[in-house]
C-alpha positions in Angstrom: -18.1 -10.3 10.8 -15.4 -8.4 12.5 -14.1 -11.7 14.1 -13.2 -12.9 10.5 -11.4 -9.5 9.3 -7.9 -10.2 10.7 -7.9 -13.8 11.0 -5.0 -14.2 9.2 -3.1 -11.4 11.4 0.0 -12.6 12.5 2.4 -11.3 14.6 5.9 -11.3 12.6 8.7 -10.8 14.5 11.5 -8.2 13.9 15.0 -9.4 13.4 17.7 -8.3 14.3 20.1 -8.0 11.2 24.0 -7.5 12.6 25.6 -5.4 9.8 29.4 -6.7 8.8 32.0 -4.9 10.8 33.5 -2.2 8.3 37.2 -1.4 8.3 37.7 2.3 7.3 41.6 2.6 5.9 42.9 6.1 7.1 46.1 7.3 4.9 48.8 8.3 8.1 49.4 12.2 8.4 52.8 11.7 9.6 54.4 8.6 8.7 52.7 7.8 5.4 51.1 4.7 6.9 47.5 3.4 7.2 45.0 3.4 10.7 42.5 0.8 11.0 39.2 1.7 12.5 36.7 -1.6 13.1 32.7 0.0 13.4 30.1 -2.5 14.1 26.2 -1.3 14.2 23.1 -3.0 14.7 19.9 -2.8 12.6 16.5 -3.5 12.8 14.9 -4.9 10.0 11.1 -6.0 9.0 11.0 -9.5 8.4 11.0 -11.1 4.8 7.9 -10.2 2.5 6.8 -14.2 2.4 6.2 -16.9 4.4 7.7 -20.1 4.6 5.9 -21.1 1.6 7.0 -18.3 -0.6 3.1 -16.6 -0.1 3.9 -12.9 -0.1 2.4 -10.9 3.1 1.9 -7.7 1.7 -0.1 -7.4 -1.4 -1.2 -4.1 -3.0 -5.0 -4.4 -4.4 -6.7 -1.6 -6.6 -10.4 -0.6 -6.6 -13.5 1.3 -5.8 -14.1 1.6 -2.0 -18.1 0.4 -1.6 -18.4 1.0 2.3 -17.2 1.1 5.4 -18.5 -0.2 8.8 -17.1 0.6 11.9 -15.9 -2.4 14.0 -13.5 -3.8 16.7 -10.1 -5.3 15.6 -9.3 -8.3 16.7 -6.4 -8.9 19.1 -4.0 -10.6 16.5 -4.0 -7.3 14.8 -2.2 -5.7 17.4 1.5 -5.1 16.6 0.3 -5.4 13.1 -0.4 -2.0 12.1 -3.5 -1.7 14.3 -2.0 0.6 17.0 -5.5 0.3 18.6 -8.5 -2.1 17.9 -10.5 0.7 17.0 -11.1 0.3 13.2 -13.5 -0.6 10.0 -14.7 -3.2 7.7 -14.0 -1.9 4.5 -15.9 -3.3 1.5 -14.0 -2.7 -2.5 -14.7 -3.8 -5.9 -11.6 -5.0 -7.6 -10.0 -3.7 -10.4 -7.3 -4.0 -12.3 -5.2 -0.6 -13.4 -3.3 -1.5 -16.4 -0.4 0.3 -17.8 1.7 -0.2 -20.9 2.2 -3.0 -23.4 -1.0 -4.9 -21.0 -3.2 -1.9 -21.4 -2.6 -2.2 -25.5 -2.9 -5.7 -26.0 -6.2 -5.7 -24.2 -7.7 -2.2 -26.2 -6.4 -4.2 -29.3 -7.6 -7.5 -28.5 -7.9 -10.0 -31.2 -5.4 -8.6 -32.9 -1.8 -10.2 -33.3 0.2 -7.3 -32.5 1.3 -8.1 -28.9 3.8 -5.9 -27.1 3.6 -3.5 -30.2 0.5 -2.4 -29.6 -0.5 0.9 -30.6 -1.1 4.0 -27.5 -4.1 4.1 -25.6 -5.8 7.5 -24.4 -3.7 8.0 -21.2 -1.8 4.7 -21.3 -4.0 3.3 -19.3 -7.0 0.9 -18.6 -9.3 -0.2 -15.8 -11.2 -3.1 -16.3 -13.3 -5.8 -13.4 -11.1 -8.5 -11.4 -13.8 -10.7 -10.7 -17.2 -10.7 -9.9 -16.9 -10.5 -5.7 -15.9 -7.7 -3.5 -13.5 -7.9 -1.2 -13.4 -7.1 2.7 -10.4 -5.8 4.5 -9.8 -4.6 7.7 -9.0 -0.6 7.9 -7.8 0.2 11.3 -8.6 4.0 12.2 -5.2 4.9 12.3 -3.6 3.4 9.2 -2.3 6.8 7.3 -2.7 7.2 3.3 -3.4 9.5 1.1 -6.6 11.2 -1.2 -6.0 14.1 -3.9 -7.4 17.2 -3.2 -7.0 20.9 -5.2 -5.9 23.7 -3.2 -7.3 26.8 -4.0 -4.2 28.1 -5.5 -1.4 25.4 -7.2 -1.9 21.7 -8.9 -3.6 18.5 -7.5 -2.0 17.2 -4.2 -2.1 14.4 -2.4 -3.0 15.4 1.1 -2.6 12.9 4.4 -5.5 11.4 5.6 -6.2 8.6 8.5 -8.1 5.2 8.2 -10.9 7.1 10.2 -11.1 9.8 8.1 -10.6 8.0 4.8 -14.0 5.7 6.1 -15.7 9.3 6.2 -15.1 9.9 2.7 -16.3 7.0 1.9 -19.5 7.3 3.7 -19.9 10.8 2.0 -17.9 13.4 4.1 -16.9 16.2 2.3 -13.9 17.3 3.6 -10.9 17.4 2.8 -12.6 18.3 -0.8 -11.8 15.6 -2.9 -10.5 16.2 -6.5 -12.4 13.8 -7.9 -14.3 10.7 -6.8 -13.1 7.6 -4.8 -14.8 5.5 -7.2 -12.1 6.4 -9.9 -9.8 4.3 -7.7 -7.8 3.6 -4.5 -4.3 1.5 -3.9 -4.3 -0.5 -0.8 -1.6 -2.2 0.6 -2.6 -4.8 2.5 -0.4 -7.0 5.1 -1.3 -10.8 6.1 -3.8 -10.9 3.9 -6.6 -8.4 5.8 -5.0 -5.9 7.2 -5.2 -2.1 5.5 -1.6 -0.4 5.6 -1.5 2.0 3.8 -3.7 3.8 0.4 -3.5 6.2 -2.0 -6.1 7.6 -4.5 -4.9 7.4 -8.2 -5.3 10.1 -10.3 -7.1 9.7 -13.4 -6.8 11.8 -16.1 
């Protein structure tokens, strides 16, 4: 299974992106006139967020994490978020979080009144995106976030690796979650497979 998980890993490469040289115009202290200073930097820059056919290589999914399973990276990850091949198959069920005029159509369904819907409770909805789960590769050391409550103050988001985000899954109990992982999770995912980044989403 794991051979499958990052099949689509590319390595992109990292241009180079000269920045325009920029003439600063300094007013003259003693004769009134004006000094020209050329500065030219370089910059690094990610490469564009599609392909050559316009296919977009990040995505962000939402849904419930099912499972994860430890296992080995394949090489094309490396360079591509996976610092190390050390990492997990991690199974979610799809979802779609909808906010806004989409979240009161769809409460209001088969009714005409469009974008002037009236309010849902928390303007919000969740509702299936298909029928399959998905499977994405989670390398251990991708960073994201989970919200927890401190014993004093508000709900947080608190910094958690891919390793110990698996742990949660699996049932660990700590950090203390402030609510469930099955409420829902934001993963952005890069080349199609690959786990960048998450963060739980509070719900209400």
């Amino acid at each position: 299974m794991s051979s499958m998980l990052c099949a689509a890993g590319r390595l992109r490469p990292m241009r180079v992106a000269p920045l325009l040289a920029v003439a600063l115009v300094v007013a003259g202290c003693s004769f009134g006139g004006t000094k020209t200073t050329t500065v030219t930097r370089t910059v690094t820059t990610q490469a564009s967020g599609a392909d050559q056919f316009g296919t977009p290589t990040v995505v962000t999914y939402f849904g419930e994490p099912i499972s994860t399973t430890s296992a080995t990276l394949p090489k094309e990850c490396a360079g591509a978020g996976c610092p190390s091949r050390k990492g997990y198959a991690l199974v979610v069920k799809p979802e779609f979080f909808l906010t806004g005029a989409t979240a009161r159509a769809l409460a209001a369904a088969g009714s005409a009144c469009g974008l002037a819907c009236p309010a849902v409770p928390d303007d919000y909805q969740v509702i299936p995106a298909g029928t399959k789960n998905l499977t994405f590769a989670l390398p251990a050391g991708t960073m994201g976030t989970v919200l927890t409550l401190p014993k004093r103050g508000n709900v947080q988001p608190t910094k958690v690796t891919g390793a110990q985000f698996a742990a949660l899954v699996g049932g660990a109990t700590t950090p203390k979650l402030y609510e469930s992982l099955s409420e829902g999770v934001w993963f952005t995912v890069a080349n199609g497979d690959i786990v960048r980044s998450f963060a739980q989403q509070y719900r209400p």
